[in-house]
C-alpha positions in Angstrom: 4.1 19.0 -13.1 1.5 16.6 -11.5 1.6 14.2 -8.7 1.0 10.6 -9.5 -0.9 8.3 -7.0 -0.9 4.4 -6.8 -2.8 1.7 -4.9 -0.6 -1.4 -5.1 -3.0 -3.9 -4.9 -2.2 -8.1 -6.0 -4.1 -8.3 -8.9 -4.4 -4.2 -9.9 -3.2 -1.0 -9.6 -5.5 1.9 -8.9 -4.6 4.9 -10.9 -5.4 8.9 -9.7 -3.8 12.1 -10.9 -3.1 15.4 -9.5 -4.0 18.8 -11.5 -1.1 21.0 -11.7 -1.7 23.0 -9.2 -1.5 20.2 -6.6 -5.1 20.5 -5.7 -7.5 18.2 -6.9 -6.9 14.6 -7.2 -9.4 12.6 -9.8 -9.1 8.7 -10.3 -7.5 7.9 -13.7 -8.0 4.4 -14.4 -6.8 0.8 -13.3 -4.0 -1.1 -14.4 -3.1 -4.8 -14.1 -0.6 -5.6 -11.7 2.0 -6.9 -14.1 3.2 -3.2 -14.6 5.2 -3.7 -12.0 7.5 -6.0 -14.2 6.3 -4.4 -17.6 6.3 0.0 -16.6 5.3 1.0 -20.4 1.9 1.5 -19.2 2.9 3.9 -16.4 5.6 5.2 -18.0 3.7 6.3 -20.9 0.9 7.9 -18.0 3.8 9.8 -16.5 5.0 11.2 -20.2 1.3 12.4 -21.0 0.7 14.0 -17.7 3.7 15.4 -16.8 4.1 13.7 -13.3 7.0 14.5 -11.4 6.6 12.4 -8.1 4.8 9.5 -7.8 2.9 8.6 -4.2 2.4 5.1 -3.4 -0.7 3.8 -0.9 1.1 2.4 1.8 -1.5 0.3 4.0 -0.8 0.7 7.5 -2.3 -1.4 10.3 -4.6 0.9 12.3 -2.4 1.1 14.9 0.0 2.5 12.2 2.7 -0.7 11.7 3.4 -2.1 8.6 2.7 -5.9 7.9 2.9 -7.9 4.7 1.0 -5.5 2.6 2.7 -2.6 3.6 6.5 -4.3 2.8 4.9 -5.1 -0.5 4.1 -1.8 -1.3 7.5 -0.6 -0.8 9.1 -3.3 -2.6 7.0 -2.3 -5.6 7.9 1.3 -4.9 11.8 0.9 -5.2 11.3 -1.2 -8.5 9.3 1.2 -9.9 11.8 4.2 -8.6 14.5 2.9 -10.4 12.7 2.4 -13.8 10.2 5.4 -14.0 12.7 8.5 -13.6 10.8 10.1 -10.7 10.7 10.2 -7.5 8.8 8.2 -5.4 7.2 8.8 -2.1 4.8 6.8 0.0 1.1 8.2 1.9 -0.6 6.3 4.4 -3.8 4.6 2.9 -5.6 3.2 5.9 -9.5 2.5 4.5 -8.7 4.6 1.3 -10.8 1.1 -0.1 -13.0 1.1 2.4 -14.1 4.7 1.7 -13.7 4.1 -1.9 -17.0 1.5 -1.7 -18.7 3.5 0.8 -18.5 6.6 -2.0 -19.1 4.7 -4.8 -22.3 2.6 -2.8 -23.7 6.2 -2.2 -23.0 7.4 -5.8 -25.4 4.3 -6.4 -22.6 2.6 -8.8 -23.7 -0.5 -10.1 -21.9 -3.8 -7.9 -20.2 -4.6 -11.3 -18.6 -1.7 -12.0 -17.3 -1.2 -8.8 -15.0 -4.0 -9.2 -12.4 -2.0 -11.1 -12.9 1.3 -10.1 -12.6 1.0 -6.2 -8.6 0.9 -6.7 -8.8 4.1 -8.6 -10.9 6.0 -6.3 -9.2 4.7 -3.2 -6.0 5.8 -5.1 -7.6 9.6 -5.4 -8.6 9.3 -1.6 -5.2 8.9 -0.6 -3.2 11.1 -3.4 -6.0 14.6 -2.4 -4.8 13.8 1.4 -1.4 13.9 0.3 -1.9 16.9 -1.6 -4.3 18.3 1.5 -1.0 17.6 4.1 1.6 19.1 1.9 -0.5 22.2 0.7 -1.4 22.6 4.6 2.5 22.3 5.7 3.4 24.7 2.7 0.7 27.2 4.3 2.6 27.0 7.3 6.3 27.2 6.4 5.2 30.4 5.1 3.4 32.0 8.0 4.7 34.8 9.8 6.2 33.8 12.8 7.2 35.7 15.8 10.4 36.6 17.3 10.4 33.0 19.4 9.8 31.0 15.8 6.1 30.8 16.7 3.7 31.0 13.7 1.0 33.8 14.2 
């Protein structure tokens, strides 16, 4: 099964995927933001990739609170949770956008294109360290530990 990532945004939805093996997240596409009221789109995405948890961007303040944005983001989340059939879990996306353009800018992609793809690859930035944290705490629930519960 793959992991499913989603920047909410007001006007679209970035897109990325996970491989099966929970290692690499790529950007998949954008949607419009009325698939929050109309899932086909993403249910049909979550049908052809086999995706059995969805993660949504939450964006944080920096000084990690959640404002408008963020209680947005978790409103869509619970809609979508009831309607998609998997679960749904949230990842902090602090400047997943802002790295987004500054990758895209040095990838020299034209101002025009970047328009619709900054979603997705801020979507991809946040889902790989998702997938980074979990694989990294898997790692460690598994490392030998001594007699005082201390990993070695």
């Amino acid at each position: 099964m793959r992991v499913l990532g989603l920047d909410i945004g007001e006007r679209r939805i970035g897109v990325a995927v996970s491989d099966p093996t929970h290692r690499v997240a790529s950007p998949l596409r954008v949607l419009d933001a009325a698939v929050v009221t109309r899932p086909a789109p993403l249910l049909e995405i979550i049908a052809d990739y086999d995706v059995g948890l969805v993660v949504i961007g939450l964006p944080l303040s920096l000084d990690a609170t959640e404002g408008p944005q963020a209680k947005r983001a978790r409103e869509v989340g619970t809609r979508l949770a009831e309607c998609l059939g998997v679960p749904v879990v949230y990842a902090d996306e602090r400047l997943s956008s802002v790295e987004a353009k500054r990758a895209m800018s040095a990838a020299a992609v034209p101002d025009k294109k970047k328009r619709g793809r900054i979603d997705m690859v801020a979507a991809s930035l946040f889902l790989q360290s998702y997938l980074d944290a979990t694989a990294a705490e898997a790692t460690l629930n598994r490392a030998p530990q001594d007699s005082s519960g201390r990993h070695v």
